[in-house]
C-alpha positions as CSV (number, residue, x, y, z in Angstrom):
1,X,-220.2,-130.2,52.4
2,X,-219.6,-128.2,55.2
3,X,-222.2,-124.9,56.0
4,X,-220.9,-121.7,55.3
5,X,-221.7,-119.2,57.8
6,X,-223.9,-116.3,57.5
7,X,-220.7,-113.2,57.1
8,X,-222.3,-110.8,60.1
9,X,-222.6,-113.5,62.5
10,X,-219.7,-115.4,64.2
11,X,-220.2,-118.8,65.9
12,X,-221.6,-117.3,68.9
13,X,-223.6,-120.1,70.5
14,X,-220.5,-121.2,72.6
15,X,-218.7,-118.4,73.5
16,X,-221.0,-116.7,75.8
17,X,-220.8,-120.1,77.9
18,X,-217.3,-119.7,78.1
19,X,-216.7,-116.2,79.7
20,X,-217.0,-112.6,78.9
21,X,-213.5,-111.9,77.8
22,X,-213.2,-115.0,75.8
23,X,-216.7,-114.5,74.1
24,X,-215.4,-111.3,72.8
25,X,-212.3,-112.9,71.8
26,X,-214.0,-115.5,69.8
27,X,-216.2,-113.0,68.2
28,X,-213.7,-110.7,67.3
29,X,-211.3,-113.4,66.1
30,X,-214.2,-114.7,63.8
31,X,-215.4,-111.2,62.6
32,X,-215.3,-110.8,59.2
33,X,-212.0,-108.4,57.5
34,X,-214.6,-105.4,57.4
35,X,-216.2,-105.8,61.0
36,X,-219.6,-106.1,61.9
37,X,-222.2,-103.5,62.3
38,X,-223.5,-103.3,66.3
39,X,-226.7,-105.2,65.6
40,X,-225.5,-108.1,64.4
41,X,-222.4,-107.2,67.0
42,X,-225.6,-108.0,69.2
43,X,-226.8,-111.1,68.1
44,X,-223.8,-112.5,68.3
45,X,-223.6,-112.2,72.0
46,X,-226.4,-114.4,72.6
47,X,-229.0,-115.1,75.4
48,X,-226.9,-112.6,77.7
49,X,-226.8,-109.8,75.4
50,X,-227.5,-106.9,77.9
51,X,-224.7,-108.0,80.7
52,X,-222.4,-108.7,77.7
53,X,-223.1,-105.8,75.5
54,X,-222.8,-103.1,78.5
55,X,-219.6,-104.7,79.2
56,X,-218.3,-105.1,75.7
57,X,-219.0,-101.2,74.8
58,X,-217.6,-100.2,78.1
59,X,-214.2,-101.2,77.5
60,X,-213.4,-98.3,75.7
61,X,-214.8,-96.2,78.0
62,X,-212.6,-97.2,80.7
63,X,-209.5,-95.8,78.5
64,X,-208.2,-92.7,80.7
65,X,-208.0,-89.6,78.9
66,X,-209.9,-90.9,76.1
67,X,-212.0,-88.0,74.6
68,X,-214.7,-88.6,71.9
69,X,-215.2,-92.6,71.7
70,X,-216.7,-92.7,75.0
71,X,-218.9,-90.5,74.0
72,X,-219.8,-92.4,70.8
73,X,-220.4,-95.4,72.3
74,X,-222.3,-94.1,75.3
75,X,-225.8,-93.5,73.0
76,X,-226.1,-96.5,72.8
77,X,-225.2,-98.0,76.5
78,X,-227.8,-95.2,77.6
79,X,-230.3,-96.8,75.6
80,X,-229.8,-100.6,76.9
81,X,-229.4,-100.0,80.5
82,X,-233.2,-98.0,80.1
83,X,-234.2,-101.0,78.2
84,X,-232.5,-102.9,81.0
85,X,-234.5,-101.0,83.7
86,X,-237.6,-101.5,82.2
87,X,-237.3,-105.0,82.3
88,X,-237.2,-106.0,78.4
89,X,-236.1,-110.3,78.1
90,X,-233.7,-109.4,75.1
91,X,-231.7,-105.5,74.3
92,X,-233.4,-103.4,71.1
93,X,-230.9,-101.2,69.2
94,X,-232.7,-98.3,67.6
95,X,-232.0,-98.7,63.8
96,X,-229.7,-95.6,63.7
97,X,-227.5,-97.1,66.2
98,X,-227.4,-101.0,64.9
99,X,-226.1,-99.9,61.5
100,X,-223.4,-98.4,62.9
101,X,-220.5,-100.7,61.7
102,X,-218.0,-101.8,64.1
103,X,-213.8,-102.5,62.5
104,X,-212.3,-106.0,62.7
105,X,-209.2,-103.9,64.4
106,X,-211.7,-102.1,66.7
107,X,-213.8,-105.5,67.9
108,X,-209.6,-107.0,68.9
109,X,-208.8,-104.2,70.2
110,X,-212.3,-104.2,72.6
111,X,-211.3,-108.2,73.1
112,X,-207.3,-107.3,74.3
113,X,-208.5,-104.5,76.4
114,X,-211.1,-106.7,78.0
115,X,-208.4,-109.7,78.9
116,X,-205.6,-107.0,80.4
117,X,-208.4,-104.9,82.6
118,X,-211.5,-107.5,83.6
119,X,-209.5,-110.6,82.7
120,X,-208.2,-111.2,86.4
121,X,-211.9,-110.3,87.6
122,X,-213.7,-112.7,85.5
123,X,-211.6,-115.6,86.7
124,X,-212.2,-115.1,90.5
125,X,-215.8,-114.2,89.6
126,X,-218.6,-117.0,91.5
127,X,-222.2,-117.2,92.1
128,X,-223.0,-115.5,95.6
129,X,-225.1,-113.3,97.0
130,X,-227.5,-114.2,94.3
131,X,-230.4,-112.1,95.2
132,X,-228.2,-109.0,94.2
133,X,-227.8,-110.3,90.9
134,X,-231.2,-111.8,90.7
135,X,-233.8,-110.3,87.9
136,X,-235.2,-107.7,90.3
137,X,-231.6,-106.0,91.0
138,X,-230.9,-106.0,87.0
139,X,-233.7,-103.8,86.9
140,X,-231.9,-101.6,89.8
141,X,-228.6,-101.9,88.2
142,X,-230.1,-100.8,84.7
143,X,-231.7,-97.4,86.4
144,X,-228.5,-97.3,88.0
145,X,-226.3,-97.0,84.7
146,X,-228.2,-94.6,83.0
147,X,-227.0,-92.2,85.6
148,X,-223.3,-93.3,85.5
149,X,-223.9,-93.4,81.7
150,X,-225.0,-90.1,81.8
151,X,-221.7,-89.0,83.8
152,X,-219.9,-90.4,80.7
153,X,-222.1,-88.2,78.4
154,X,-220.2,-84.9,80.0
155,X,-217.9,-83.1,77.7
156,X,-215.3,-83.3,80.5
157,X,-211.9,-84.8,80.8
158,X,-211.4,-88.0,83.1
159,X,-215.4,-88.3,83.6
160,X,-215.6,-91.9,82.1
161,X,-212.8,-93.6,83.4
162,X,-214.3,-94.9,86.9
163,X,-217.9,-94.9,85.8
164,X,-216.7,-96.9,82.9
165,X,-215.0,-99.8,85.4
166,X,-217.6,-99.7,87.6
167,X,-220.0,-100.8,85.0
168,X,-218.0,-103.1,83.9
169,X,-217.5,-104.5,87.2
170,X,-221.0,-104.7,87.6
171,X,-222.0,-106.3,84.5
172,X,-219.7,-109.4,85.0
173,X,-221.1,-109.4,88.2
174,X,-224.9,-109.6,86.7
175,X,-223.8,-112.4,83.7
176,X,-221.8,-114.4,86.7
177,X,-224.7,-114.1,89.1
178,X,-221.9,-112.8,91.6
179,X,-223.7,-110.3,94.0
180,X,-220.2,-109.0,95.6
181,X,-219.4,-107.9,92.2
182,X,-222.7,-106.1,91.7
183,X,-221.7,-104.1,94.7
184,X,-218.4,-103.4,94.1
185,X,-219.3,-102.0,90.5
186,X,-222.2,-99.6,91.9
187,X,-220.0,-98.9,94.7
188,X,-217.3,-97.3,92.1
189,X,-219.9,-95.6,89.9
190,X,-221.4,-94.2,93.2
191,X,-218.6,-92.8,94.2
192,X,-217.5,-91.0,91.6
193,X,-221.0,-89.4,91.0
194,X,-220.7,-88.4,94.5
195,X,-216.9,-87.0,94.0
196,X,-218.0,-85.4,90.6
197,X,-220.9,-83.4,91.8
198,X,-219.5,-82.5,95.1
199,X,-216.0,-81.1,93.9
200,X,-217.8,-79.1,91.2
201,X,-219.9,-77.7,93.8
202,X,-217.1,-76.7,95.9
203,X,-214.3,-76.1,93.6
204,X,-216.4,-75.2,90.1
205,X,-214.7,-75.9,86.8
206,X,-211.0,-76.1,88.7
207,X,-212.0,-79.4,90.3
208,X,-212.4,-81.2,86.8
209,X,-208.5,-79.8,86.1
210,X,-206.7,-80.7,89.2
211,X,-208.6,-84.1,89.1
212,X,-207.0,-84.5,85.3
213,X,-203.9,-83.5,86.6
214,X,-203.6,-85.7,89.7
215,X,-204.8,-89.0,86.8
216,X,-202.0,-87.8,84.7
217,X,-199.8,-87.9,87.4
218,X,-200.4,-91.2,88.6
219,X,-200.7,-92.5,85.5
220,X,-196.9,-90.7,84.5
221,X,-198.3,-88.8,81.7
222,X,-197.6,-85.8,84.0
C-alpha cells in the first residue's frame, strides 16, 4: 500500500535538486486544489529555502505596473532577507505571515512567470566566482535586499519592477553558487536605488510620473 502524502506538503525532496523554476513547477503542480499556506509553501522548498523563497515571492514583484501584490508579498521578503543578514541556517516566518494561504492558481501562475522571465537565466547559470556567493556574501546580499525590499514597500508606481529582477537575479545567483549573477542582481537593484533617490531629488514627485510613462511606453501600454 502506497503512503499517502501529508496534503500541505508536496514531494519536495527532489525538486530543489533540479532547478529553481522547475522546483516551483513541481510544487505548484503537486499543490493541493485549495493551495498551501506560506509556511508549509516553505518547507516545501527545502534545504535552500531562503535563495528559493526570495526568488519564488519575487516573481510577482517583477510584474510592471503591478500595484498592491508587491506590496503583500514584500512583509514577508523584508523579514527573510533580515533573517538572511543575520546569518540564521534555515528562514522563520512570523506566524501571521505563514498562515497566510497561498491559491493553487496563484502558486502556477508564480511557476509560469518564473520559466518565461528567469528561465533562460537559470540554464546558463554555473558555479564561479564562488567567494561572492559564499556564506559571508549571503549575509551581504541579505542586508542588501532589505534596502531594495524596502524600495518595493513605496506606495509608488514602477518602484518594484527592477528591484524585483534584481533580486531575483541575485538569488539564483546565491542557490547556483554563481558569483557573476550575484553581481549582476545587486548591480540592478543598485541602480535603481540610485536612479530613484536621485530623480526624486531633482525632479520631486514628476520624476516617478515621467518614469511610469517612459515604462508604459516601452512596454506599448502607452
Amino acid at each position: 500500500m502506497m503512503n499517502q502524502r501529508p496534503i500541505e506538503t508536496p514531494d519536495h525532496e527532489a525538486a530543489p535538486r533540479r532547478g529553481l523554476v522547475v522546483a516551483l513547477e513541481i510544487i505548484a503542480d503537486e499543490a493541493p486544489a485549495e493551495g498551501m499556506t506560506l509556511q508549509a509553501f516553505t518547507h516545501a522548498l527545502g534545504e535552500r529555502a531562503f535563495g528559493l523563497m526570495l526568488f519564488a515571492l519575487t516573481i510577482p514583484v517583477c510584474i510592471p505596473l503591478l500595484y498592491g501584490i508587491p506590496q503583500i508579498v514584500s512583509l514577508p521578503m523584508i523579514a527573510i532577507a533580515v533573517q538572511m543578514a543575520m546569518g540564521r541556517p534555515q528562514p522563520w516566518i512570523p506566524r501571521r505571515f505563514g498562515e497566510r494561504r497561498l491559491g493553487k492558481s496563484g502558486l502556477m501562475q508564480m511557476a509560469t512567470g518564473a520559466r518565461k522571465w528567469f528561465g533562460w537565466i537559470e540554464a546558463v547559470a554555473r558555479p564561479r566566482l564562488l567567494l561572492l556567493s559564499g556564506p559571508t556574501a549571503e549575509r551581504v546580499v541579505g542586508a542588501v535586499f532589505v534596502v531594495f525590499v524596502a524600495s518595493i514597500l513605496i506606495p509608488f508606481p514602477a518602484t518594484n519592477t527592477l528591484p524585483g529582477i534584481g533580486i531575483a537575479m541575485a538569488s539564483i545567483g546565491l542557490i547556483t553558487r554563481d558569483g557573476l549573477l550575484v553581481v549582476a542582481g545587486l548591480v540592478i537593484g543598485i541602480a535603481w536605488i540610485t536612479l530613484l533617490v536621485v530623480g526624486i531629488a531633482v525632479l520631486g514627485p514628476a520624476f516617478v510620473d515621467l518614469f511610469k510613462d517612459a515604462l508604459k511606453s516601452m512596454l506599448g501600454f502607452g
